[in-house]
KOLLUMPA-814828 format. One line per 5 residues: their letters; for each residue x, y, z of C-alpha. Coordinates in steps of 0.5 Angstrom, whole numbers. Layout:
REM residues N
A) X Y Z ~ ... $
This chain:
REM residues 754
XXXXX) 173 193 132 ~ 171 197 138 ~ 166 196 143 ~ 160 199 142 ~ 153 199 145 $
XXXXX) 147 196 141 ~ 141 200 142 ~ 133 196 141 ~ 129 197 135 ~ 128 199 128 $
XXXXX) 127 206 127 ~ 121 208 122 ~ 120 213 118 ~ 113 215 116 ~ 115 218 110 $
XXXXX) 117 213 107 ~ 120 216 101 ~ 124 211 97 ~ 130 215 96 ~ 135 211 97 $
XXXXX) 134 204 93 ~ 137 205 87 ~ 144 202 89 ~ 150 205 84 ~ 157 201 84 $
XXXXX) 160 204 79 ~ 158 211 82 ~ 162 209 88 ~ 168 206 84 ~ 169 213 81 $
XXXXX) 168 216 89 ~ 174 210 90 ~ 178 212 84 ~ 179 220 87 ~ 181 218 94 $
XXXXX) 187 213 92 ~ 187 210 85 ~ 191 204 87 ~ 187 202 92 ~ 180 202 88 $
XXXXX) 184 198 83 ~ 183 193 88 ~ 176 194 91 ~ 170 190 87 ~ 163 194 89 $
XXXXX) 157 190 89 ~ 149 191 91 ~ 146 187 97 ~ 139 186 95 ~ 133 184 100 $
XXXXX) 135 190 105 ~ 130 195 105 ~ 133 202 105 ~ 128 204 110 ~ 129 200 115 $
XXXXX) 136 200 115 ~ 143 201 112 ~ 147 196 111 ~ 154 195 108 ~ 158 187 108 $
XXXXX) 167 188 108 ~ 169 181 105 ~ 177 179 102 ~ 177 175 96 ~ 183 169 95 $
XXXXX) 185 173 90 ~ 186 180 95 ~ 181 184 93 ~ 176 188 98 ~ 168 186 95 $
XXXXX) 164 192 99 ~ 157 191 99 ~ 151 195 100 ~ 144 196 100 ~ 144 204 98 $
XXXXX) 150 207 95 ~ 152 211 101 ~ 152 204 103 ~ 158 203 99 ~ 162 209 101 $
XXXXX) 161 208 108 ~ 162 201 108 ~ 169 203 104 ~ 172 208 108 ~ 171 203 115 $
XXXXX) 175 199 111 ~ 180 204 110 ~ 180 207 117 ~ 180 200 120 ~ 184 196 116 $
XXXXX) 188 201 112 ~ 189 207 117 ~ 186 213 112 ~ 182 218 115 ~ 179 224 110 $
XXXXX) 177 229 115 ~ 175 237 113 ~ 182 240 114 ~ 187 234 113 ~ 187 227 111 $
XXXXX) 192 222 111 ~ 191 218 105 ~ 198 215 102 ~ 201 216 96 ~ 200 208 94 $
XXXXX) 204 204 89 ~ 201 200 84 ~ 202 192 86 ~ 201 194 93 ~ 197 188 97 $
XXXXX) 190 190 101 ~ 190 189 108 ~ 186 183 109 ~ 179 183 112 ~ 180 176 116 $
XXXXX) 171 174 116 ~ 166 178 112 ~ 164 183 116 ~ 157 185 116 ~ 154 193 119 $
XXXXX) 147 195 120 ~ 144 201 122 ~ 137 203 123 ~ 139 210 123 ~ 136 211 116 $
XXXXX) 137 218 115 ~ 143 222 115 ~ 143 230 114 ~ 148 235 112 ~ 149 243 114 $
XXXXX) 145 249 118 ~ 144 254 113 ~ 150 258 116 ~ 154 253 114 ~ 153 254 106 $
XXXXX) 154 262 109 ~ 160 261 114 ~ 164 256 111 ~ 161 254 103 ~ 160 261 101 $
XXXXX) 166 261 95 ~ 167 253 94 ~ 168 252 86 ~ 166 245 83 ~ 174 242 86 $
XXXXX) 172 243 93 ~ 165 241 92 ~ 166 234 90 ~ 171 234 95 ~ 166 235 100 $
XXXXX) 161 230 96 ~ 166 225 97 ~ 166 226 104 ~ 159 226 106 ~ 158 220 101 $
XXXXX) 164 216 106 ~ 161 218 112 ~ 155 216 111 ~ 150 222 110 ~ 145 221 105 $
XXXXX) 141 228 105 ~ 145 234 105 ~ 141 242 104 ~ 143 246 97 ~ 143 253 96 $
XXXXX) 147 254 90 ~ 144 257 85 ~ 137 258 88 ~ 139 266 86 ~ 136 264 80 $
XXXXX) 129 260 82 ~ 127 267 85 ~ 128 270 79 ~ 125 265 75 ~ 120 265 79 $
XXXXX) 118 272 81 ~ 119 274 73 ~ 112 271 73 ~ 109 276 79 ~ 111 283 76 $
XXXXX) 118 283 76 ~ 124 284 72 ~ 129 279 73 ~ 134 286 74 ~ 129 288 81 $
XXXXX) 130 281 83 ~ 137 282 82 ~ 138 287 87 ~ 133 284 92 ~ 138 278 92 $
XXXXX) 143 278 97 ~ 151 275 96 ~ 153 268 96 ~ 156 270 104 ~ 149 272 106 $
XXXXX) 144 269 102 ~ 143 263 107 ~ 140 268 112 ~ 135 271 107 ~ 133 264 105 $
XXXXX) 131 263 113 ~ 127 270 112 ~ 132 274 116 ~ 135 280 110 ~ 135 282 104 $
XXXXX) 138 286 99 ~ 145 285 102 ~ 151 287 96 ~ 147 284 91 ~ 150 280 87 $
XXXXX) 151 281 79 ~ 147 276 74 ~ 154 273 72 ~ 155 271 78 ~ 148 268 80 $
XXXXX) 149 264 73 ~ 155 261 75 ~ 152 259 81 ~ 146 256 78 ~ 152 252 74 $
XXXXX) 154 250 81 ~ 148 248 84 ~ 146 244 78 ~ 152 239 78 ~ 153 239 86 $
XXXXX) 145 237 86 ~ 148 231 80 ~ 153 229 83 ~ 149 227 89 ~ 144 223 86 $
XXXXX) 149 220 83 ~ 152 218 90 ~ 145 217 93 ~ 145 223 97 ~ 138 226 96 $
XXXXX) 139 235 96 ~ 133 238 101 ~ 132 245 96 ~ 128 250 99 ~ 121 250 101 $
XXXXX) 117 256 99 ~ 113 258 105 ~ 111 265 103 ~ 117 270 103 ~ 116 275 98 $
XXXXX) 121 281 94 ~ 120 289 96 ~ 114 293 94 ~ 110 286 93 ~ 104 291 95 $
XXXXX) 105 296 89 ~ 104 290 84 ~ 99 287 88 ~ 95 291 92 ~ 90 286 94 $
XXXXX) 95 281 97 ~ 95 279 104 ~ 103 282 106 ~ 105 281 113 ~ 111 285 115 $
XXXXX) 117 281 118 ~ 120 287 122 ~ 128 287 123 ~ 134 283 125 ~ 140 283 128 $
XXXXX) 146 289 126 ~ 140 294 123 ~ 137 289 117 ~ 131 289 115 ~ 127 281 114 $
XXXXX) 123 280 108 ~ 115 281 107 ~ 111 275 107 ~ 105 273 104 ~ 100 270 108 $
XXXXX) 99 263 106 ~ 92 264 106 ~ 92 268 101 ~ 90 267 93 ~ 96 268 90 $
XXXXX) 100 263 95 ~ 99 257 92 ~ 100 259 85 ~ 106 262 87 ~ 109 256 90 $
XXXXX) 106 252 84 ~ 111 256 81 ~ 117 257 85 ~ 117 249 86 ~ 117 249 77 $
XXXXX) 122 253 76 ~ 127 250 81 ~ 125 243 78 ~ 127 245 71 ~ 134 247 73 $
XXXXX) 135 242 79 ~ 131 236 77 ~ 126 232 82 ~ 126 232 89 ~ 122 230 95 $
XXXXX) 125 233 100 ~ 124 242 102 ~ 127 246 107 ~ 121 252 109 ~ 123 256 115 $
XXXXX) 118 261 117 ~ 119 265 124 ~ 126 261 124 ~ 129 266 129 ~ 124 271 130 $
XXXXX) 119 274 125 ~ 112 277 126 ~ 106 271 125 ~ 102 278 126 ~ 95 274 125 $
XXXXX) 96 268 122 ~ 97 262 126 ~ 103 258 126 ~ 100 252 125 ~ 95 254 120 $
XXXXX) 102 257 117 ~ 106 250 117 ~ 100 246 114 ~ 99 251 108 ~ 106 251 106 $
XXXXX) 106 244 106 ~ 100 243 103 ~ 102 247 98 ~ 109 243 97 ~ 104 236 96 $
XXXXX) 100 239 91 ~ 106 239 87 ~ 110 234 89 ~ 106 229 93 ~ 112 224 96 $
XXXXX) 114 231 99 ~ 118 232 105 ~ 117 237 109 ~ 124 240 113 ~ 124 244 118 $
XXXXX) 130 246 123 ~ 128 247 130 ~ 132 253 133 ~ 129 257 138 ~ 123 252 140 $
XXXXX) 120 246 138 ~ 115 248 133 ~ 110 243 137 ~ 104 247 135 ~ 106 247 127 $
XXXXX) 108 240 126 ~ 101 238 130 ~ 97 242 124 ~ 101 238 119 ~ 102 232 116 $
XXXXX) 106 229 120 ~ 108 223 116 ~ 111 229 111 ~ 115 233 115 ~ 121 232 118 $
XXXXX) 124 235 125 ~ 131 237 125 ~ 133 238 133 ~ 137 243 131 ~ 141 243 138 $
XXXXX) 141 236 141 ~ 148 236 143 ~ 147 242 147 ~ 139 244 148 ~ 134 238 147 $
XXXXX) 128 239 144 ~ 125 232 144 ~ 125 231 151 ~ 121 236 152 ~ 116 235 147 $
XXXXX) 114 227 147 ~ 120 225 142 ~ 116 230 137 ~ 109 227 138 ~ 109 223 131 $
XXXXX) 114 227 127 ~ 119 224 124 ~ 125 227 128 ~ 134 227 127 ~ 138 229 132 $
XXXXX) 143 234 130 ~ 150 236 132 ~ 150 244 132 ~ 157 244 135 ~ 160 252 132 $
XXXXX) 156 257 131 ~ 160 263 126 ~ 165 258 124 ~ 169 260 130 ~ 175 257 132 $
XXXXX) 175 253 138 ~ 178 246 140 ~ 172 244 144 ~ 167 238 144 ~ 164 234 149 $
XXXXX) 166 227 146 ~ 163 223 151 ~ 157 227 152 ~ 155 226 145 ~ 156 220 147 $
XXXXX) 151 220 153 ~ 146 225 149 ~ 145 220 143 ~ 144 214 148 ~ 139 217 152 $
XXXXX) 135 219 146 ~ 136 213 142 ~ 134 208 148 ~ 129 213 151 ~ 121 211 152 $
XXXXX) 119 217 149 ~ 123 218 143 ~ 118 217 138 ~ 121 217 131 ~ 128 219 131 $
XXXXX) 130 216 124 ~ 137 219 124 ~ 142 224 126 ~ 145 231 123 ~ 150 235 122 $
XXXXX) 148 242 122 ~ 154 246 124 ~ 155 254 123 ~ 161 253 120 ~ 165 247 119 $
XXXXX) 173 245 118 ~ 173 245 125 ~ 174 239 130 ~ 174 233 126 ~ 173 228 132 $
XXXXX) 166 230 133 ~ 164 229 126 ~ 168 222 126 ~ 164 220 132 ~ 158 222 130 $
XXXXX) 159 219 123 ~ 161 213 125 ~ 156 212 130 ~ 151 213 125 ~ 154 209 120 $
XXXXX) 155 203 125 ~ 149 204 128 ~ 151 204 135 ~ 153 208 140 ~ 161 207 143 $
XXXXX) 161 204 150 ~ 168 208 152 ~ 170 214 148 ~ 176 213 151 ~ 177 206 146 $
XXXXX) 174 209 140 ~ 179 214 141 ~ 184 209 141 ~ 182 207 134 ~ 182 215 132 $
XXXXX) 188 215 134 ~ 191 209 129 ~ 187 211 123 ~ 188 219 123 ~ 196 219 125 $
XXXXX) 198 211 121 ~ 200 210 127 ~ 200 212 134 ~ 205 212 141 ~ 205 213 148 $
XXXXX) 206 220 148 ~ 200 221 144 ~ 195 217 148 ~ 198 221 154 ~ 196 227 149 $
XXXXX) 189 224 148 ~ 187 222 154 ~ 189 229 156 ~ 185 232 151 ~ 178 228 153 $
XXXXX) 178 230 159 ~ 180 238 158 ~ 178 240 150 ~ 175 235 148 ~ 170 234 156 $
XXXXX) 165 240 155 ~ 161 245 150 ~ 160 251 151 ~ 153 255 149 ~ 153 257 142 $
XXXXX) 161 255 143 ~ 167 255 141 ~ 168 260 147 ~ 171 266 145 ~ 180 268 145 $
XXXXX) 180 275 148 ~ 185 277 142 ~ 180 277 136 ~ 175 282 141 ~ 174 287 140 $
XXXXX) 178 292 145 ~ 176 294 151 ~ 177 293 159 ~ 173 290 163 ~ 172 283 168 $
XXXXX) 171 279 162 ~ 171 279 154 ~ 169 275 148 ~ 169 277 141 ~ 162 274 139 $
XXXXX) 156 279 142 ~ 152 272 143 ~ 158 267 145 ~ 158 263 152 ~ 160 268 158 $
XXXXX) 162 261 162 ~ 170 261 163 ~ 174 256 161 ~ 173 250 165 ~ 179 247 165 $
XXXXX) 186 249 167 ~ 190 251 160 ~ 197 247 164 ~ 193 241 162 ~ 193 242 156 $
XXXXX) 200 246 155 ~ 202 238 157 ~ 198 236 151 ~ 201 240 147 ~ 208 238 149 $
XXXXX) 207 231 148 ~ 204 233 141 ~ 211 237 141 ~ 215 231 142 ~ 213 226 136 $
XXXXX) 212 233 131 ~ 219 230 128 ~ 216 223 128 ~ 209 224 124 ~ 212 231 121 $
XXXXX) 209 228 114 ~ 202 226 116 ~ 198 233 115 ~ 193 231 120 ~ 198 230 126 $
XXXXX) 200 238 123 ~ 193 240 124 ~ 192 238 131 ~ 198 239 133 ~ 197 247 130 $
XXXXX) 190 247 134 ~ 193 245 139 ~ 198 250 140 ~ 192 256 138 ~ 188 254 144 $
XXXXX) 193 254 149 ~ 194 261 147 ~ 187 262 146 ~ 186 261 153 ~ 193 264 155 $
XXXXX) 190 271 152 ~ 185 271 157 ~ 190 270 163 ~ 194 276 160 ~ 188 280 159 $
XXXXX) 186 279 165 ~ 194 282 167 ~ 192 288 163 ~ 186 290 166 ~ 190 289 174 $
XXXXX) 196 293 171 ~ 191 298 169 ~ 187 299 176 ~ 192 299 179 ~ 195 304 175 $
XXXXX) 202 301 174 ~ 205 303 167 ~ 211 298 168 ~ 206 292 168 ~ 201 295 163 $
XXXXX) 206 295 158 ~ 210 289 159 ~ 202 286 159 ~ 201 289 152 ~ 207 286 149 $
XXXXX) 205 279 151 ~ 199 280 149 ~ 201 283 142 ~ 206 277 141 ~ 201 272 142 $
XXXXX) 198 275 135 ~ 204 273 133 ~ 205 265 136 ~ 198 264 133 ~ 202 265 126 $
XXXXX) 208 262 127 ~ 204 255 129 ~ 205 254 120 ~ 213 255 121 ~ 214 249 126 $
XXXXX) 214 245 119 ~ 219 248 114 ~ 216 243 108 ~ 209 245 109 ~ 210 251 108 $
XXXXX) 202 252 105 ~ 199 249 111 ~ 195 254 112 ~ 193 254 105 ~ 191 247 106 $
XXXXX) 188 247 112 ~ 183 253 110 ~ 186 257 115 ~ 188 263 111 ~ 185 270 109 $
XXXXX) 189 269 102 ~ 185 263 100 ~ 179 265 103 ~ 178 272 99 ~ 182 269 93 $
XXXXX) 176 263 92 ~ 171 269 92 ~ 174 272 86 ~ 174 267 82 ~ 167 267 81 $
XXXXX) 168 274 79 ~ 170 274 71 ~ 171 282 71 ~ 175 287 75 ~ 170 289 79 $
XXXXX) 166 283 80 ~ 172 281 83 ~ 172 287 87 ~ 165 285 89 ~ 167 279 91 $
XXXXX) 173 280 95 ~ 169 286 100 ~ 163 281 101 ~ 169 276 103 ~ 172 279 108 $
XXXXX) 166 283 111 ~ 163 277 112 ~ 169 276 117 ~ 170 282 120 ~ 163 286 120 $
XXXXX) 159 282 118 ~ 154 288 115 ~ 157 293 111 ~ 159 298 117 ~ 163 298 123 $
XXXXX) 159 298 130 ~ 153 293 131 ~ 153 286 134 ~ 154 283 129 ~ 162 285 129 $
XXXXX) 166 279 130 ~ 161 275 129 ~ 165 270 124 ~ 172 271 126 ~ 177 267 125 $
XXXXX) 184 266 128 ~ 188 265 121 ~ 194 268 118 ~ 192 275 115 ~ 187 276 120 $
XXXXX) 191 275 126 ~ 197 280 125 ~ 193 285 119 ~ 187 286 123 ~ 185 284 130 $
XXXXX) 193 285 132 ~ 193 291 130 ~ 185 294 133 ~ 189 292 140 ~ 196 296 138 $
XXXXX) 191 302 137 ~ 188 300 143 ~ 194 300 147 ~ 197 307 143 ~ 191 311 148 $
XXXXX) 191 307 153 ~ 198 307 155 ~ 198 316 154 ~ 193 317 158 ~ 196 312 163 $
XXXXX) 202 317 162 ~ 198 323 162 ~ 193 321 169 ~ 188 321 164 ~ 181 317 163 $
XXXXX) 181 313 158 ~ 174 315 152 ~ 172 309 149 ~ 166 311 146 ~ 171 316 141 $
XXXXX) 177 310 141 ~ 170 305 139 ~ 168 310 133 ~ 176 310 131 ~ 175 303 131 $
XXXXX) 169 303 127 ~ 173 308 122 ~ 179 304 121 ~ 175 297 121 ~ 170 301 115 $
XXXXX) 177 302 111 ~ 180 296 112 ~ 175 292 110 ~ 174 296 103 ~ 181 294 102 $
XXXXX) 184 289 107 ~ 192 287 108 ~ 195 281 108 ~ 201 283 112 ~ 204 277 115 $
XXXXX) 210 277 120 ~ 212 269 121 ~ 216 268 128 ~ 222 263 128 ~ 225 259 134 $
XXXXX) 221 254 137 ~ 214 257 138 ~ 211 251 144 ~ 217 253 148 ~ 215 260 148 $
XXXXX) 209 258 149 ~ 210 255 154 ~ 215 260 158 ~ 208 265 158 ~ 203 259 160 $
XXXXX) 208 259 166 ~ 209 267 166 ~ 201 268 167 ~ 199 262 172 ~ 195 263 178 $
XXXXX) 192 269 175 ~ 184 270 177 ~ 179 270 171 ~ 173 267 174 ~ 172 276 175 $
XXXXX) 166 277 170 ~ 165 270 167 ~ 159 267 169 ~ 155 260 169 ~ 153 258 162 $
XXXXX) 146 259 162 ~ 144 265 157 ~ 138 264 154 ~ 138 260 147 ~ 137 263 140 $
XXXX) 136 270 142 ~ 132 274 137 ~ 134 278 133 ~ 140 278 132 $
C-alpha cells in the first residue's frame, strides 16, 4: 500500500457514547451484494473482538486457501471500509458520487489474493457527514433508490455518523400541535425540501410551504434512511431543539419570553426564538425530542445551531443559551451528544458553559479557516476537522490536495489539538471532486496522513480508471499542480458565463464567491485535458474516465470564459464593434461546448443523466414526490428556484447562488440572459449610446421570474471535436490581462446576513 505518515497518540472522546459496538456482518454482506453480487459470493465477514470502538477502528484483509476474502472489523463500518480498501487495492474498483467504475463480474471469476493479513487501525474514531446545505443543494429530492446508494457510499467510506432531516417536517408538526397549533398552521410555517435546511438553522420560514403529502412521504423516507443507517453502523445526528418557534407564538402564548431574530439574506425573515430560559422551553424540548423518537427511533447525538450565521441573542447570553439547550437534551436523553457546526466562530464562549464532554465541535471550515488553532484545540471539547470544500453546490474543479494534507497533519500532530476524534465532510453541495473525498476517506479510514500525494494519486489513479498510462499521470501531475494545488474562499471560483450580465473589471456568479483570479494558467490545464483527450478511445467504457474527462473540458472553458469576457469589456471601451461581436459570439459558443462535452461518447449518451448534471433530472426527482398535477407543479417551481433565484423573485443576492453548469441550464438559461444582454449592447453600440443597466437588470429579473414559473430544457448538442475546438479559443484569448479587478483572496469569512 501507499506510503503514509503515522500520527502519535490515541485520540479520546470524552463522550464516550458506545455506538458503534455492535458488529453486524450480514448487514455488510448485504452492502456487498449491491455493489457486485459476484464478488460478496466470495467475501466472508466477520467481527474482530477485543478492540474497543472508541479507541480505534479497526478492519483485517486475509485470503483463504480457498480464495475467499474474510473482512474483519471491530464496527460495521469497520467492515465496509476494510471491503472497499480491498476493492480499490486489489480489485481497482472506485465508487464515487457521480461515477463508479465497478465491472460487471461473471460467476466463477477468482478474487485477487491479498498475499499476508493486512491489518488497519485508526484512531480517528469519529467520521461525519453533511453541512445542512447539503441536504438542500444536493439531497433535496433523492427517493429511497438514491439514498441507500448514498447509505452505501458513506458505509464504504468509512463514515459512522451522518446528519438527517428527512422528515423532521413532521416532528414539528407533532410537536407544536401540543402548543396551540393546528398541524395545517404548522404546514404552512414549514418550508420546502430545497429550503428546509436553512430553516432548521434558524435562518427563514414559510418558504413555498410544502403539502402534507409531501411532508408524509418524506417522514416515510426519513425513517427508512435513519433504519438503514443503523443497520450499517452509522449513527444519525437528528436535530436538536434550541428555542425556534412558529409565527404568532406570542398570540398563543402571551407571557412567553420571544426573541425576534431579524432577517437573512434575499429579504427573508428568520424565525422567533424562545428564550431558553423560559418556562416552556423545556416542556417543549421534552416534547420535540418525544416525538422525533416515536417516528426515528433512539439517538445520541442532536444537531442545535442557535446564532449559526448571524441571529440576534437580544439579552441572552450565549453561553447561558448553549448549556440550557444541552440541558434540555440531557434531561431526556442522558448519553446525549451535542453537535454544534462552528462557521463564523468558534463558539468558545458556548462550548465553555456546556458540558463539554456531551458536545462535539465541528470545525466546519478546517481546510480553509481553522478554528482550533486559535482557540486552544477547542479547550476540552471534543472537535472533527471538517472538510467544507463547495459552497451552493457550485461547479468548480478545484482542491488543494496537498494542502489538505498539510492541514490535517498540523492538526493531528499539534500540542494544542486537545481532542480532535475524527474529521468530517460538511460540503455545501456535493457530486463534485471525488479526489478530496477519496483522500479525506482514506485518510480517515487508515488512520494516517499520505506523506506524497503525488504517490497516493498514483494508486487514485489505478483504481478510479482500472488501470492507468503515461499520459494520464502526465495528465494528473498537471492537474496537482494546477486545479487540484489551491482552494479558493467559499470556492469553486466562479465561470463568468453563469453571472449574471454585466461590465466590469471582474465578474462572478455568486454575490459571496472568492474575487481571487485564477492562479494558474489555464494553457496548463488545456494540456491536461488534451492528455485526457488522447486516451478517451482507451478508457471510453470507464464512466469515471468519462466524468473527469468531461470536468476536465467545463473547467478549461470556465476559465477561458473570463479571458473572453475580459475581450468584451476592452472591445466595449474602446468602442470596437467588430471585436465586440466577434467577443459575444465566442462567448455564446462556449455555452455550447459546456453541453457538447456529453457528445464525446456516442454510446453514453446519458452521462449527463448519470452523472447528475442535467436540470431534466434534477426537476424530474422533485416531481416524483408529488402524487397530484399540482404538487408536481409545486415541486418542480421549488426545484428550479432553488437553481436560479434561490427566493421566489428575481433581483437579490441570492440570485445564482446554486448555479450549475448542466445541460438545460447552460443553453436555456444562462446562454440566453447573455444573448439578451448582448442584444442592447450591440444597439447602443451602434446607436453611440449609453448602455442602462438598471432597466437591462429589471428585464432580467422579469425573464428570469418567467422562467423559472415555467422553465425550458432547450438543449443544442454541438458535433466535431469539442477539445480541438476548445483548444483553438484557448490559443485565440491567450495573453489576455484578467488581473484588472480581481483581487487578493481574503474576504471576511461567513458574512452575515446572507
Amino acid at each position: 500500500m501507499t506510503k503514509y505518515l503515522s500520527f502519535v497518540g490515541a485520540l479520546l472522546l470524552a463522550a464516550c457514547v458506545s455506538l458503534f459496538a455492535n458488529v453486524n456482518p450480514a448487514a455488510a454482506s448485504a452492502l456487498a451484494k449491491r455493489v457486485s453480487p459476484v464478488i460478496a459470493a466470495n467475501v466472508i465477514f466477520q467481527p474482530l473482538p477485543g478492540v474497543p470502538a472508541t479507541e480505534k477502528i479497526v478492519y483485517e484483509l486475509e485470503s483463504t486457501s480457498s480464495g475467499k476474502l474474510i473482512v474483519r472489523g471491530n464496527t460495521t463500518v469497520a467492515l465496509t471500509s476494510g471491503f472497499y480498501q480491498f476493492l480499490k487495492e486489489f480489485c481497482h474498483v472506485q465508487i464515487t458520487w457521480g461515477a463508479h467504475s465497478v465491472p460487471a463480474l461473471k460467476k466463477g471469476i477468482a478474487l485477487p489474493r491479498v498475499p499476508r493479513k493486512i491489518r488497519v487501525e485508526s484512531p480517528l474514531v469519529l467520521r461525519y457527514a453533511y453541512n445542512y446545505c447539503t441536504h438542500g443543494y444536493t439531497m433535496s429530492w433523492w427517493d429511497w433508490e438514491q439514498w441507500e446508494k448514498e447509505i452505501d457510499w458513506l458505509a464504504l467510506h468509512g463514515f459512522n455518523l451522518a446528519l438527517v432531516i428527512q422528515g423532521q417536517e413532521a416532528v414539528w408538526q407533532n410537536t407544536f400541535t401540543k402548543f396551540g397549533y393546528t398541524k395545517e398552521e404548522m404546514r404552512n410555517w414549514l418550508c420546502a425540501p430545497s429550503h428546509m435546511p436553512w430553516q432548521f438553522m434558524g435562518n427563514m420560514e414559510a418558504m413555498l410551504p410544502p403539502s402534507q403529502s409531501i411532508i408524509d412521504k418524506r417522514t416515510k423516507l426519513g425513517k427508512a434512511i435513519t433504519s438503514r443507517m443503523r443497520e450499517l453502523g452509522i449513527s444519525p445526528v437528528l436535530q436538536g431543539y434550541y428555542g425556534m418557534i412558529p409565527y404568532k407564538f406570542k398570540e398563543k402564548h402571551p407571557g412567553a419570553r420571544i426573541v425576534p431574530q431579524g432577517g437573512w439574506a434575499g429579504g427573508q425573515r428568520r424565525p422567533d426564538m424562545l428564550n431558553p430560559g423560559d418556562p416552556l422551553f423545556a416542556p417543549i424540548a421534552e416534547t420535540f425530542y418525544t416525538e422525533q423518537k416515536k417516528l426515528f427511533g433512539d439517538c445520541y447525538y442532536f444537531a442545535a445551531d442557535p446564532f449559526h450565521e448571524g441571529g440576534s441573542a437580544g439579552d441572552m447570553n450565549r453561553g447561558t443559551v448553549y448549556r440550557q439547550v444541552q440541558d434540555a437534551m440531557l434531561a431526556f436523553e442522558p448519553k446525549a451528544v451535542l453537535v454544534k457546526q462552528c462557521w463564523q466562530t468558534s463558539n468558545a464562549e458556548m462550548f465553555n458553559a456546556g458540558k463539554k464532554d456531551h458536545s462535539l465541535a465541528l470545525d466546519l471550515y478546517a481546510d480553509k479557516h481553522p478554528f482550533w488553532q486559535n482557540c486552544n484545540g477547542y479547550d476540552g471539547t471534543p472537535w472533527l476537522w471538517c472538510l467544507l470544500q463547495n459552497f451552493g453546490g457550485n461547479t468548480g474543479m478545484e482542491g488543494d490536495l496537498q494542502g489538505l494534507c498539510n492541514g490535517l497533519k498540523r492538526a493531528l500532530t499539534a500540542p494544542n489539538r486537545g481532542k480532535l476524534v475524527g474529521i468530517g465532510i460538511v460540503p455545501e453541495g456535493s457530486f463534485n471532486n471525488p479526489v478530496i473525498f477519496e483522500l479525506l476517506s482514506d485518510i480517515a479510514v487508515r488512520g494516517n496522513v499520505p506523506e506524497n500525494v503525488s504517490e497516493w494519486l498514483a494508486d487514485y489513479q489505478n483504481s478510479r480508471y482500472g488501470r492507468t498510462t503515461p499520459q494520464l499521470e502526465e495528465a494528473w501531475k498537471i492537474l496537482l499542480k494546477t486545479a487540484y494545488s489551491y482552494t479558493a474562499k467559499e470556492g469553486p471560483l466562479n465561470s463568468a458565463l453563469p453571472a449574471r450580465p454585466r461590465f466590469g473589471n471582474f465578474i462572478k456568479a455568486r454575490f459571496w464567491a472568492s474575487n481571487m483570479a485564477l492562479p494558474y494558467n489555464n494553457t496548463e490545464l488545456l494540456k491536461a485535458l488534451q492528455l485526457f483527450d488522447s486516451q478517451k478511445q482507451l478508457f471510453a467504457k470507464k464512466a469515471t474516465f468519462r466524468y473527469d474527462y468531461a470536468e476536465l473540458q467545463r473547467q478549461v472553458i470556465d476559465n477561458l470564459s473570463h479571458a473572453v469576457y475580459a475581450r468584451l469589456n476592452t472591445a466595449w471601451n474602446t468602442k470596437n464593434k467588430a471585436a465586440y461581436a466577434d467577443a459575444a459570439k465566442d462567448f455564446l459558443r462556449l455555452f455550447e461546448l459546456c453541453d457538447a462535452r456529453f457528445s464525446q461518447f456516442p454510446k453514453y449518451k446519458n452521462d449527463a443523466r448519470n452523472f447528475s448534471q442535467s436540470l431534466e433530472k434534477w426537476l424530474s426527482d422533485a416531481q416524483k414526490f408529488g402524487a397530484k398535477k399540482n404538487e408536481k407543479a409545486y415541486l418542480k417551481n421549488c426545484a428550479q428556484t432553488h437553481l436560479t433565484t434561490w427566493v421566489e423573485k428575481a433581483g437579490t443576492n441570492l440570485d445564482d447562488y446554486a448555479f450549475r453548469e448542466w445541460i438545460g441550464l447552460n443553453d436555456a438559461y444562462y446562454a440566453k440572459r447573455w444573448e439578451m444582454f448582448f442584444d442592447e449592447t450591440k444597439r447602443a453600440l451602434a446607436a453611440g449610446t449609453a448602455f442602462d443597466q438598471k432597466a437591462f437588470d429589471q428585464k432580467l429579473n422579469a425573464f428570469e421570474d418567467r422562467w423559472s414559473a415555467n422553465p425550458k430544457h432547450k438543449v443544442k448538442i454541438a458535433g466535431g471535436n469539442t477539445t480541438a475546438e476548445i483548444a483553438k479559443l484557448v490559443k485565440k484569448y491567450a495573453g489576455t490581462n484578467l488581473s484588472d479587478g480581481a483581487r487578493p483572496d481574503d474576504s471576511p469569512l461567513g458574512i452575515q446576513d446572507r
